[in-house]
C-alpha positions as CSV (number, residue, x, y, z in Angstrom):
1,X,-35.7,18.2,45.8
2,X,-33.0,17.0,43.6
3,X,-32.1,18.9,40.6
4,X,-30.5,16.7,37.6
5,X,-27.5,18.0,36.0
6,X,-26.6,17.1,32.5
7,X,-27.4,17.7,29.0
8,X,-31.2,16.7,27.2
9,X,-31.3,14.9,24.3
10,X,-32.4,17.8,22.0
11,X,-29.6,19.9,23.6
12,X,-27.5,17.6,22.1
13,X,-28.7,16.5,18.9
14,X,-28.7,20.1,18.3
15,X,-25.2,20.8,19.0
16,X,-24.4,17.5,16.3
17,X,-26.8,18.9,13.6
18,X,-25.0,22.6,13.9
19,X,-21.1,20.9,14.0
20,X,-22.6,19.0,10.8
21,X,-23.4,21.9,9.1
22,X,-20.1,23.8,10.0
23,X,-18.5,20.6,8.9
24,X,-20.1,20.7,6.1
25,X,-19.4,24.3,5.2
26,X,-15.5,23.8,6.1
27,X,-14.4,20.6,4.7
28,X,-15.1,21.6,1.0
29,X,-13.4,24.6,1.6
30,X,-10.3,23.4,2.9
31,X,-10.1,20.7,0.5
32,X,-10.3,23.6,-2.2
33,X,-7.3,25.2,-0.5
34,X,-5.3,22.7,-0.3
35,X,-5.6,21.8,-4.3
36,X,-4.7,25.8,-5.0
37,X,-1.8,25.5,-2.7
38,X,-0.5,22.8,-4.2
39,X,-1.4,24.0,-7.9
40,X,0.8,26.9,-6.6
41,X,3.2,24.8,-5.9
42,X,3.4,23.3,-9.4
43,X,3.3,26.7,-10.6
44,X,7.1,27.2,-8.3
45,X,8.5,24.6,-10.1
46,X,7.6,25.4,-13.2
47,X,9.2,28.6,-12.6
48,X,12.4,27.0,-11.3
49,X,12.3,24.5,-14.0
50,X,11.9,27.6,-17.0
51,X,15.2,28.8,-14.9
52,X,17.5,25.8,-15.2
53,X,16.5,25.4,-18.9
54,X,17.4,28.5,-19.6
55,X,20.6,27.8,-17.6
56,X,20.9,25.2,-19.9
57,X,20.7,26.5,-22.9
58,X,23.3,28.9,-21.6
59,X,25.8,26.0,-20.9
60,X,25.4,24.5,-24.6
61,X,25.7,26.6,-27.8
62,X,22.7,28.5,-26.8
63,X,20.5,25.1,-27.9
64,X,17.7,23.6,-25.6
65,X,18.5,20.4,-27.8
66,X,19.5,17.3,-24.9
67,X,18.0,19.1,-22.4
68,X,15.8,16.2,-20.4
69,X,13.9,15.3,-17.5
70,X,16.4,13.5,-15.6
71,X,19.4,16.4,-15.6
72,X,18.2,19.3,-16.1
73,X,14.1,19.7,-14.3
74,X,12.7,17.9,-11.4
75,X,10.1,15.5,-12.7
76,X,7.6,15.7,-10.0
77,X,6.3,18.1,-7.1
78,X,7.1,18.1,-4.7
79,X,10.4,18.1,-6.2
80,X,12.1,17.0,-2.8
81,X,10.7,13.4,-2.5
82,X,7.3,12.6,-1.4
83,X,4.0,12.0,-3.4
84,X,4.1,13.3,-6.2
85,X,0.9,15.5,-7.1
86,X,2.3,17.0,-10.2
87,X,4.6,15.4,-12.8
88,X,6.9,17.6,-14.9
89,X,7.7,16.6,-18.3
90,X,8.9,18.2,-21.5
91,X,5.3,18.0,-23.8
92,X,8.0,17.6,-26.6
93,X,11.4,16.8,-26.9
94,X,13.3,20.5,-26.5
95,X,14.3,21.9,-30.0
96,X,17.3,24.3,-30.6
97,X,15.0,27.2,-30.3
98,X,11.9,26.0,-28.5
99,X,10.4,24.2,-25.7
100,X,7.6,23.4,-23.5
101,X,7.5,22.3,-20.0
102,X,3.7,20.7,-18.2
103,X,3.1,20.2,-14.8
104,X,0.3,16.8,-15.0
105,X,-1.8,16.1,-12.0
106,X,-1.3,12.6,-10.5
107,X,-2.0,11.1,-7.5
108,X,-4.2,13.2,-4.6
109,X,-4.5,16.3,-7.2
110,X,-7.5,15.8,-9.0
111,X,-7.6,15.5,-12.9
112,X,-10.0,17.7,-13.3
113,X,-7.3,20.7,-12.0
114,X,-5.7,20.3,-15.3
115,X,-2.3,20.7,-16.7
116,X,-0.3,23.5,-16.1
117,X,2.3,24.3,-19.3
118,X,5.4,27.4,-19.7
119,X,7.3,27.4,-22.8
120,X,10.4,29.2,-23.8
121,X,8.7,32.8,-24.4
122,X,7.2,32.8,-21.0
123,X,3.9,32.0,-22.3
124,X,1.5,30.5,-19.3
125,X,-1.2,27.7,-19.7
126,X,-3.6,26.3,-17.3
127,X,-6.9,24.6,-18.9
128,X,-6.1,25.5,-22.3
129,X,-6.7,29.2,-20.9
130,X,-3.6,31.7,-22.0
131,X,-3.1,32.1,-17.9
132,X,-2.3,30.9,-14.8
133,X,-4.1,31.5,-12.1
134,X,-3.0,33.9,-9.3
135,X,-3.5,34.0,-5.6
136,X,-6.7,31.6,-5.8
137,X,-8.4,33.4,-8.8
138,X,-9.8,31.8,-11.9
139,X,-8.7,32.2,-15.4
């Protein structure tokens, strides 16, 4: 007698219901990571940006008055070209003594992340809440 070789039909439907439901598990999850890693990212160039406003300041009469987008911060992340999935802007224009810098999301970073914000006493934003958040945690 012959003996067939091969796979059933339940064999295999089960195999595709249990990859679904892995799938289903890990997509969500990954997508999740990848908008933390690049609010983290945002959160970098904030940082850097604080740092060459401060460097400005430094460079004129101890004023953040002129400082602006196009010299002084990068106006997107990532700040090396790309698409841009945060904008960086002033919120207003920089005063003598004061300042505030936001990180917007736009294009594959959801709206619904929220903005991120830094002004010149170091105070952090994200949400409206008075932090940002660290290794994946939640305000």
């Amino acid at each position: 007698m012959k003996k067939n070789q091969g796979f059933t039909l339940i064999e295999v439907m089960i195999v595709v219901a249990i990859v679904a439901i892995i799938a289903a598990i890990a997509i969500p999850s990954y997508n999740q990571y990848v908008v933390r890693s690049k609010r983290a990212d945002a959160m970098g160039t904030l940082m850097s940006a604080t740092q060459a406003v401060e460097r400005y300041k430094s460079n004129n009469n101890f004023s953040y008055a002129g400082a602006d987008t196009a010299n002084v911060i990068p106006t997107q992340v990532p700040s090396d070209g790309g698409d841009a999935y945060y904008t960086i802007a002033f919120q207003a224009a920089p005063t003598v003594t004061t300042y505030t810098l936001v990180a917007t999301p736009t294009g594959s970073q959801p709206a619904s992340d929220g903005t991120l914000t830094i002004n010149e006493k170091g105070e952090k934003t994200w949400n409206g809440n008075s932090c940002w958040p660290e290794s994946g945690s939640s305000c």
